[in-house]
C-alpha positions as a printed Julia matrix, in Angstrom:
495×3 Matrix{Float64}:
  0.0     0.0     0.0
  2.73    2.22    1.01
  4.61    1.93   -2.52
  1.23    2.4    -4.25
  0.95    5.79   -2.6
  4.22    6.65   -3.39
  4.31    5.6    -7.29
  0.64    7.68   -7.06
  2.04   10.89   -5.23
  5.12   10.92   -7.61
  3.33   10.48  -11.16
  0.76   13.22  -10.0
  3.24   15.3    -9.22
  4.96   14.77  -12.8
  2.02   14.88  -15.54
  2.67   14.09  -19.04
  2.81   17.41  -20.9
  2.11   18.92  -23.79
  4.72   19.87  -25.83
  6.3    22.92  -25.6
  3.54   23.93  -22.22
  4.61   22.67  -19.23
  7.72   24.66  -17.54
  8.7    22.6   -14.49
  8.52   25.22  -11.47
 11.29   25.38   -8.28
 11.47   26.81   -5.55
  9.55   30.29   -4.93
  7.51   29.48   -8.62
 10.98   29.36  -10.47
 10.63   27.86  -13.73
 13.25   26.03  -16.15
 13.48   27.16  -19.44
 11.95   24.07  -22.49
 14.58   24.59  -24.83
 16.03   21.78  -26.38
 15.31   20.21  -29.15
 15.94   16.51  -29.92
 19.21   17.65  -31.84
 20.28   19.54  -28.77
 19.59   16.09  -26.61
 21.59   13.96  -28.82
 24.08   16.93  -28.86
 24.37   16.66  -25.2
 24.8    13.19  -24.82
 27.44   12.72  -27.34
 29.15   15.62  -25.06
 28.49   13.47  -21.82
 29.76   10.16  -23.06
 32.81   11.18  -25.98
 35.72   12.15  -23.96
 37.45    9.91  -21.2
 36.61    6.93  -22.72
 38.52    7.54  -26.01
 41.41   10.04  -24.97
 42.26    8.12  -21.05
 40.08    4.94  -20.25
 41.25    2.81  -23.44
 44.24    2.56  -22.92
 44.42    1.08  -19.36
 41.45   -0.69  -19.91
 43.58   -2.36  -22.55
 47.26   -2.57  -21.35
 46.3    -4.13  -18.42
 42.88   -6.55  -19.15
 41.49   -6.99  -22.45
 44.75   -5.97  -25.11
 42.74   -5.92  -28.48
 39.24   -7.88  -27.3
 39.13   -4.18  -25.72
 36.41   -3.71  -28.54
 34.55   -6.68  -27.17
 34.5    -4.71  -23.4
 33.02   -1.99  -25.23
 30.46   -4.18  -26.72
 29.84   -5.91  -23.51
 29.04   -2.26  -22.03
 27.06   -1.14  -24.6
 25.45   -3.89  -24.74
 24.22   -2.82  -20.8
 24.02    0.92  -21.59
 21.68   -0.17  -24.67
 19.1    -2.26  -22.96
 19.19    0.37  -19.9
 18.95    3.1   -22.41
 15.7     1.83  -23.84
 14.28    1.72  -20.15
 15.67    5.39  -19.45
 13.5     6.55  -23.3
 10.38    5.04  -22.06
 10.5     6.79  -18.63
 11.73   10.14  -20.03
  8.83    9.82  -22.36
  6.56    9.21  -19.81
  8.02   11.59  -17.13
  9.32   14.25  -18.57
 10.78   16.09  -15.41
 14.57   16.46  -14.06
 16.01   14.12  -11.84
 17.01   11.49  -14.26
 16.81    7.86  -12.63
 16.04    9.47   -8.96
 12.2    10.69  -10.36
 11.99    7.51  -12.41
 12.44    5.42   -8.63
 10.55    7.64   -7.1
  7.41    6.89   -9.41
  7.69    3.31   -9.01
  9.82    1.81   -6.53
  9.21    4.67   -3.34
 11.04    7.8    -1.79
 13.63    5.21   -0.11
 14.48    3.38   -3.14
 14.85    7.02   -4.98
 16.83    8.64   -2.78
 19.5     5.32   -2.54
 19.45    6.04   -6.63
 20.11    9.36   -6.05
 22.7     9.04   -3.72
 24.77    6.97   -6.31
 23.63    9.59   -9.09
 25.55   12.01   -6.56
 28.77    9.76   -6.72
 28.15    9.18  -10.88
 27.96   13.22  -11.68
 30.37   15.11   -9.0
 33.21   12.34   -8.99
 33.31   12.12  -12.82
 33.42   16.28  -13.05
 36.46   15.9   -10.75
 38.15   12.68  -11.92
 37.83   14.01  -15.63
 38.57   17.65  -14.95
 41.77   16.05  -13.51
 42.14   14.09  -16.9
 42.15   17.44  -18.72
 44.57   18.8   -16.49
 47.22   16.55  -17.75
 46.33   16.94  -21.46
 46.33   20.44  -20.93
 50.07   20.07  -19.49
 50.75   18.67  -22.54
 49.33   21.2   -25.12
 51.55   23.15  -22.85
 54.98   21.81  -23.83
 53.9    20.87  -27.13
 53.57   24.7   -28.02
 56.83   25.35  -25.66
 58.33   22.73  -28.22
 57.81   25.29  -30.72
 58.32   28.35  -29.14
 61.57   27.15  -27.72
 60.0    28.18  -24.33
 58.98   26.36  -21.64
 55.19   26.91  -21.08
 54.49   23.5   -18.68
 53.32   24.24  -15.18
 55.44   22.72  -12.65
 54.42   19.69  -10.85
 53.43   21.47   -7.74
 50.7    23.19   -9.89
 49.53   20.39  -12.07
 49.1    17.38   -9.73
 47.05   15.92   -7.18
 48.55   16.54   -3.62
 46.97   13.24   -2.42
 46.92    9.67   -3.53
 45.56    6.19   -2.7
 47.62    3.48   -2.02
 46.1     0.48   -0.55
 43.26    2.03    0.39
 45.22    4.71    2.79
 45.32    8.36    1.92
 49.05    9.35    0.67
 50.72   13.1     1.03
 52.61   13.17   -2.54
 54.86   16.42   -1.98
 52.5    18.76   -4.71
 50.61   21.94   -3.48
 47.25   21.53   -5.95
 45.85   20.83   -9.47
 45.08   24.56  -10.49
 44.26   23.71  -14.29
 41.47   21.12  -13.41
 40.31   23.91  -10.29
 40.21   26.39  -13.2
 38.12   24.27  -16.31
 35.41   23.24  -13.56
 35.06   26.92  -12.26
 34.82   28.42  -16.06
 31.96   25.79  -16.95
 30.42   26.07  -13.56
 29.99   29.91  -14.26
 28.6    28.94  -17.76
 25.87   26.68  -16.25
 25.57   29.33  -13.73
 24.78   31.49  -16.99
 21.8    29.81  -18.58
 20.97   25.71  -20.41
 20.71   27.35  -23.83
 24.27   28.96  -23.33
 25.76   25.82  -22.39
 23.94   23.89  -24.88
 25.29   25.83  -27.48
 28.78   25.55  -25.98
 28.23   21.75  -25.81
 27.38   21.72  -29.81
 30.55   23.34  -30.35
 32.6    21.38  -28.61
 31.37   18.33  -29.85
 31.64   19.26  -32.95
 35.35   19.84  -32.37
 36.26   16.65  -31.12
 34.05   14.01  -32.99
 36.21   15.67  -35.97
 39.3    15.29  -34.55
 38.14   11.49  -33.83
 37.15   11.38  -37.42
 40.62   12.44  -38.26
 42.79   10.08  -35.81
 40.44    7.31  -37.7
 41.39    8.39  -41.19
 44.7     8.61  -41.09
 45.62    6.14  -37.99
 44.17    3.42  -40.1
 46.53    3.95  -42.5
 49.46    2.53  -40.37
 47.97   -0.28  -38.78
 50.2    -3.97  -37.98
 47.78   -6.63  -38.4
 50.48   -8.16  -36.06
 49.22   -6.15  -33.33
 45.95   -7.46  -33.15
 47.4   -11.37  -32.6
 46.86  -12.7   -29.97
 43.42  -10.56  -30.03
 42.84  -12.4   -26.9
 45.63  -12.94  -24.7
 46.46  -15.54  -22.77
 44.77  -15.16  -19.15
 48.16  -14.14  -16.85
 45.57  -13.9   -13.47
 41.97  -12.85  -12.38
 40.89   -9.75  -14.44
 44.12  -10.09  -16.47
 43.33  -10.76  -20.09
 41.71  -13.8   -20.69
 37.54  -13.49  -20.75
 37.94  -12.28  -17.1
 40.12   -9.63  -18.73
 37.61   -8.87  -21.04
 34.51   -8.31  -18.3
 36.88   -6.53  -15.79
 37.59   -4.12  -18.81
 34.24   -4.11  -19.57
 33.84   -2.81  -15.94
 36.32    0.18  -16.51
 35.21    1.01  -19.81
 31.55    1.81  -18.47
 32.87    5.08  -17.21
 32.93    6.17  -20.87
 29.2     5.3   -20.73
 28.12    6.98  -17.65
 26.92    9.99  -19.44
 23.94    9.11  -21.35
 21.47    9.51  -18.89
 22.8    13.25  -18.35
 20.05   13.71  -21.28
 17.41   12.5   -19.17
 18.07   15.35  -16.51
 17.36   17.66  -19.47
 14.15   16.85  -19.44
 12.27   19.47  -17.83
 14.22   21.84  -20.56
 13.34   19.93  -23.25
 10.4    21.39  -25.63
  8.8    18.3   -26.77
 10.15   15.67  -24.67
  7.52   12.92  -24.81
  9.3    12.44  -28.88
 12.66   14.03  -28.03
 13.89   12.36  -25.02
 13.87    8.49  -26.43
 15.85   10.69  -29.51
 18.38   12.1   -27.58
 19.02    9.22  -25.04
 19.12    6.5   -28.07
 20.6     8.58  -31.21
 23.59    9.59  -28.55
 24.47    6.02  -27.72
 24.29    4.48  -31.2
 26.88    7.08  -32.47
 28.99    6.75  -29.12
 29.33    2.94  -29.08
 30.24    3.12  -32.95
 33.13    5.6   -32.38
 34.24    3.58  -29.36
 34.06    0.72  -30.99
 36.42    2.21  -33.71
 38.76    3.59  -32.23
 39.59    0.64  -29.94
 40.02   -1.2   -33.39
 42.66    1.15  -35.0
 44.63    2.17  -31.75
 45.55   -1.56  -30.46
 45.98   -1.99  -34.46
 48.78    0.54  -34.85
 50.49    0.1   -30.96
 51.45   -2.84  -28.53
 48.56   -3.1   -26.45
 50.87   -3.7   -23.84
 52.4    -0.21  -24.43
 49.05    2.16  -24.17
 48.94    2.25  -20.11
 49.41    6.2   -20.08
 47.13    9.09  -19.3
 47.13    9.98  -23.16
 47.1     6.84  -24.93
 46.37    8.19  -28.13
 48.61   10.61  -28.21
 51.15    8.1   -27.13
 50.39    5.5   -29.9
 51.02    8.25  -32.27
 53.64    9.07  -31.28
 55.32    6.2   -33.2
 54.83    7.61  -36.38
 57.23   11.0   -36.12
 55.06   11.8   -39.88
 51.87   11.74  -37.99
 53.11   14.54  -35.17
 51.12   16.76  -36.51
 47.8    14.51  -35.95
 48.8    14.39  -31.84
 49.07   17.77  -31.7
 45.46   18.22  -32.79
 44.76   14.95  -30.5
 46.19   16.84  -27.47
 43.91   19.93  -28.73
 40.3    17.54  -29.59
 40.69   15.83  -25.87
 41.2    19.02  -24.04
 37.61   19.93  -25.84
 36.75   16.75  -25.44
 37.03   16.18  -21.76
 35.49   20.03  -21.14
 32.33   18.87  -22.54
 31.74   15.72  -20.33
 33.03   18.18  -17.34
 30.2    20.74  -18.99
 27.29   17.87  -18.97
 28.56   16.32  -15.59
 28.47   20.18  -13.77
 24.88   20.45  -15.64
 23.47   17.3   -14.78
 24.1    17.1   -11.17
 22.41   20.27   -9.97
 19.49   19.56  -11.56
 19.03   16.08   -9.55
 19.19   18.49   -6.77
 16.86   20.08   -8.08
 14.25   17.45   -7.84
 15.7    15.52   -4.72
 14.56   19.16   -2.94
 11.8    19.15   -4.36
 10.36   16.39   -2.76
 12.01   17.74    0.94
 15.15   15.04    0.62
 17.47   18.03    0.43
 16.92   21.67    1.3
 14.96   24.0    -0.31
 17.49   26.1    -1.75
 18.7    23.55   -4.01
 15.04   23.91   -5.74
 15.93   27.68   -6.23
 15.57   28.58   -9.83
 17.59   32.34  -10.63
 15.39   34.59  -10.99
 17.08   35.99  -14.34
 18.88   33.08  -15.98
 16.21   30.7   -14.96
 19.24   27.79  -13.89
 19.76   25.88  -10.37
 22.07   28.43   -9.19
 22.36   26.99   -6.02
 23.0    23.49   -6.77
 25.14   24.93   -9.53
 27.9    26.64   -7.19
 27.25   24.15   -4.23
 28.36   21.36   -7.52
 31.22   23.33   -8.31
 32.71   24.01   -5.34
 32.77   19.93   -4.34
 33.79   19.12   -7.89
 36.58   21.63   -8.24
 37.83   20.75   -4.37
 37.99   17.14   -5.48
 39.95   17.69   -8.61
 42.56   19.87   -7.36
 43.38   17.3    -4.51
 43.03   13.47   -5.86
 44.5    11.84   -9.0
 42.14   10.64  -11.86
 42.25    6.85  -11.19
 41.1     7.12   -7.48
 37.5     7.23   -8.48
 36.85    6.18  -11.78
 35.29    2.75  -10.94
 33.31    4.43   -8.3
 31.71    6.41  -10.42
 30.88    3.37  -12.64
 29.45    1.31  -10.0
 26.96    4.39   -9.04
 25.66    4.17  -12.52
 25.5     0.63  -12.73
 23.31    0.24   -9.44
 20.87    3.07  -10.89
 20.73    2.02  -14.49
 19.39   -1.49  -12.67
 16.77    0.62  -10.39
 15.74    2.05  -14.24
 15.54   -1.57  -15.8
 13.51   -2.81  -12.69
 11.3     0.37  -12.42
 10.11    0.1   -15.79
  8.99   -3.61  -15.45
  6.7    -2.25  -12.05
  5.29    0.96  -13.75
  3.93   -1.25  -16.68
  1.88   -3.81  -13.62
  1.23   -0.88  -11.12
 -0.01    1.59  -13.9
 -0.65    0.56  -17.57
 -2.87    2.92  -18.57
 -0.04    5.64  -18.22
  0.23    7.64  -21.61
  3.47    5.93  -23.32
  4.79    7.9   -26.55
  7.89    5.53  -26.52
  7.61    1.59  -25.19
 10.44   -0.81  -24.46
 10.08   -3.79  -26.98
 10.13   -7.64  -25.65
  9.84   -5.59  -21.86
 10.42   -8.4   -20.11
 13.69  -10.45  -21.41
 14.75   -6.74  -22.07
 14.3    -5.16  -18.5
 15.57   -7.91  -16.5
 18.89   -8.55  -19.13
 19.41   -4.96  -18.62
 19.03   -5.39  -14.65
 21.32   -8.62  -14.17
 24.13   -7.33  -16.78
 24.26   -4.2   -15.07
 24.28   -6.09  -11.58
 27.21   -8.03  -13.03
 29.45   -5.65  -14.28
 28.78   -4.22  -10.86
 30.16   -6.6    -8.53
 33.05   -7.12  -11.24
 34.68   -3.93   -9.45
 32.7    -4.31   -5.81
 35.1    -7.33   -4.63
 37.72   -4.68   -5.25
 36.17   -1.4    -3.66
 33.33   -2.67   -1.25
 34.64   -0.5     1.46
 34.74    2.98   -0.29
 31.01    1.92   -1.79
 29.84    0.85    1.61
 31.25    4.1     2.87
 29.59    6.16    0.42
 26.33    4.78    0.88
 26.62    4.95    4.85
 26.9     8.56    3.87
 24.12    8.28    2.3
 21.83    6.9     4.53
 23.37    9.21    7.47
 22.05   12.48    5.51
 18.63   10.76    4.92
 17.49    9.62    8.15
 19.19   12.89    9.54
 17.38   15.2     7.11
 15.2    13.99    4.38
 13.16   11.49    6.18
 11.73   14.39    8.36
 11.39   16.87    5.98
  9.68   14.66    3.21
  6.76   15.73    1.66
  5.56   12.97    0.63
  5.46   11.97    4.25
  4.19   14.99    5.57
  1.59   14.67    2.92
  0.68   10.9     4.14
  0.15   12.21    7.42
């Protein structure tokens, strides 16, 4: 009875709209802006999801567990994000409000369900600003003394200036002699104030950006290809050398580290309270984004184990390391160095987007306070949740190293693209006579494939980090019961 009232409360309090009417109101009557268009959506996904994955995550994922079958990892997570991404365009159809996978829980599972989803949204959006705003600080660094190189100067930052001044080692927090990481403080303030600014703004940022780098990946394909060693490729599955070390357990715990690139899909679906016709433009945007995402991945893994050692690409910049082998292709790293610096500011951009607006809806419903639900009065943006998002993100990124987190962040997603798979199957028993402009085919084998592969690739990296995931949701549950439980409207509305 209880999760009846709750799927009721939350689906009344998130009508299906009419295109280009409904303006989802904040705190104080503030209302979002509907603004984007489907092209906007797929825009902003291909933002979200092209950037770490190609320019950092291959080539550990790679040198260390899958060597060439890296493409099959990145089928084996697409395969996930695909049948999770058909749940997410059904719901986003349906409910057409921000919040992402939190509202989506909240409709059909409860408010305790949603906020555990949310918590691990949290963990998804802030750690992956930070742990790829630290990514672009070293590619940065290197655009750095590439122009140095030709100005006979030297432009790099020192060390002090352009690392993190902590580290993990076996799970114990490490001093490592540097003061901060201005550059990735610096990216995550500049897009923070453009978010601050207005969604159309940054959208139109976002389209340029992408634009930049999907042609520079365009270009590493064209002429990469060129120099490929068949020989390279062989063995394209190596021999298994341990648990998680090549092999097919290779392959899966790859498969695990490549889902970062993934995790920002579903920043679409927190668009959707901006978007003007959502009920056709969300399954668009979430859909069209990772088709032409999981095709470029898919690529490039191809061509850059085909024209390097596999063995050879653990580096912060494998591509612009596997180039490097070719001293008549210099002038393609350069522009590498140049398309992931643009690259990595738009998932930054999406990440520092996505977040507040999750806020946004968690206060909303009393789980958070109210001024996270505070809409600026002029730019009609989260301005709250916008600075409070920047000022974690940018803390984090000056202070810990890019790997610390990156599985974390993975295993957040995974958990809440399972809540979506499950939610979907429970919305079509509990209400079926809700309005549905996009429905997942073959529901069932679909939603609960979707659920166990995602609960799979899960525990791949669990037996490894159970302690900082256990201490992140003990966080978690801390701030509910200590806030959100008594301040819950849904609650309070329950008597």
């Amino acid at each position: 009875m209880l999760k009846h009232l709750f799927a009721t409360h939350a689906i009344e309090a998130a009508p299906h709209v009419d295109a280009g009417e409904h303006i989802e109101t904040g705190a104080h009557g503030g209302e979002l802006k509907r603004v984007l268009t489907a092209k906007h959506l797929i825009l902003l996904g291909v933002g979200a999801v092209i950037g770490a994955g190609i320019f950092v995550i291959t080539g550990q994922a790679a040198a260390l567990h899958a060597g060439p079958a890296l493409v099959i990892s990145f089928l084996i997570a697409g395969f996930a994000c695909a049948l999770a991404g058909l749940c997410y365009a059904e719901f986003a159809a349906m409910l057409p409000v921000s919040g992402s996978a939190y509202s989506y829980s909240y409709a059909t599972l409860g408010e305790y369900v949603a906020w555990f989803v949310g918590w691990n949204l949290v963990l998804e959006y802030l750690f992956a600003a930070a742990t790829v705003a630290a990514g672009w600080s070293g590619y940065f660094n290197e655009l750095l003394g590439l122009i140095g190189q030709t100005t006979g100067s030297n432009l790099a930052l020192p060390a002090t200036l352009a690392s993190a001044p902590f580290q993990f080692v076996e799970g114990h927090i490490q001093a490592t002699g540097t003061l901060i990481n201005l550059p990735a403080v610096v990216i995550i303030a500049a897009l923070s104030g453009l978010c601050y600014v207005g969604i159309t703004q940054s959208a139109f940022v976002n389209s340029i950006i992408v634009a930049i780098k999907v042609t520079v990946i365009l270009l590493f394909l064209a002429f990469a290809i060129q120099v490929i060693n068949p020989d390279n490729w062989h063995p394209f599955i190596p021999e298994a050398e341990g648990p998680g070390t090549y092999g097919w357990g290779g392959i899966f715990r790859a498969a695990t580290i490549v889902f970062f690139s993934y995790v920002g899909f579903d920043a679409v679906s927190t668009a959707a309270g901006e978007a003007k016709n959502p009920q056709r433009d969300m399954p668009i945007g979430i859909l069209g984004s990772l088709a032409i995402c999981t095709v470029l991945y898919i690529a490039v893994a191809l061509v850059l184990t085909g024209i390097a050692p596999f063995r050879m690409l653990n580096t912060p910049e494998p591509v612009a390391t596997a180039l490097g082998l070719y001293p008549h292709l210099s002038w393609l790293k350069a522009i590498v160095v140049l398309g992931a610096i643009t690259g990595l500011s738009s998932v930054i951009l999406v990440m520092l987007m996505g977040l507040p607006r999750i806020f946004f809806s968690m206060a909303k419903d009393g789980l958070l306070p109210q001024t996270m639900a505070k809409v600026h009065p002029k730019f009609r943006t989260p301005y709250i949740g916008t600075i409070i998002v920047g000022v974690a993100a940018a803390a984090m990124a000056g202070l810990f190293p890019v790997s610390v987190l990156g599985e974390l962040v993975s295993m957040g997603t995974l958990l809440a693209f399972a809540t979506v798979c499950i939610g979907v199957l429970i919305l079509r028993y509990t209400r079926p006579d809700l309005p549905r402009s996009f429905r997942v085919p073959f529901v069932w084998p679909i939603c609960i494939i979707g659920a166990l592969a995602c609960v799979y690739l899960f525990w791949q990296a669990f037996e490894e980090h159970w302690r900082l995931m256990i201490g992140w949701i003990v966080i978690g549950q801390l701030i509910y019961f200590g806030y959100g439980y008594a301040h819950s409207k849904l609650r309070k509305s329950l008597g």
